[in-house]
N, C-alpha and C positions, 0 to 999 in steps of 0.2 A: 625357748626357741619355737616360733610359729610355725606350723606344719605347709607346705606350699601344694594346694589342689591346683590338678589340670587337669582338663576334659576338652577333649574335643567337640566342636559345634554339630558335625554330625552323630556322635555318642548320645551327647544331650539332646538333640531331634530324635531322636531313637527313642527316648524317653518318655515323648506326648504322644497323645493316645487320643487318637480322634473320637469327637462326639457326634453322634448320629445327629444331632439337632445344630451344629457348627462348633467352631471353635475346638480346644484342648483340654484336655486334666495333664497335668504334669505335673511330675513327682520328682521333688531331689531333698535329697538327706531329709526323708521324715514327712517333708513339708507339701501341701498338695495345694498346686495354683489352676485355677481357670482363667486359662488365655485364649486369646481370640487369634493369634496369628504366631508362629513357631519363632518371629524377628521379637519376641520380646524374650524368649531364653535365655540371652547371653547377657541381659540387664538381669537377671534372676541369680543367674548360676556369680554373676560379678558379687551380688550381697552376700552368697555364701561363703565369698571368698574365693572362689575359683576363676585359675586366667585360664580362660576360652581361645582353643589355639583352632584354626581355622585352616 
């Protein structure tokens, strides 16, 4: 049985951590992305397998 992750959009906002120079480091399960805008999150947290409840 597949385990079902949910996270809310605001949780995962909560997550990036702004860069003095622009953009994000974000961190979910492990993994650490440089993003440039908080609207690609929920395409991220979607490959982890997480439904993004808004």
């Amino acid at each position: 049985m597949e385990t079902i992750k949910t996270a809310s959009f605001e949780y995962l906002v909560n997550l990036a951590k702004e860069k003095p120079e622009g953009g994000y480091t974000f961190n979910l399960d492990g993994s650490i992305y440089e993003i440039e805008d908080v609207l690609e999150i929920s395409k991220i947290a979607e490959k982890h397998g997480y439904i993004v409840i808004y």
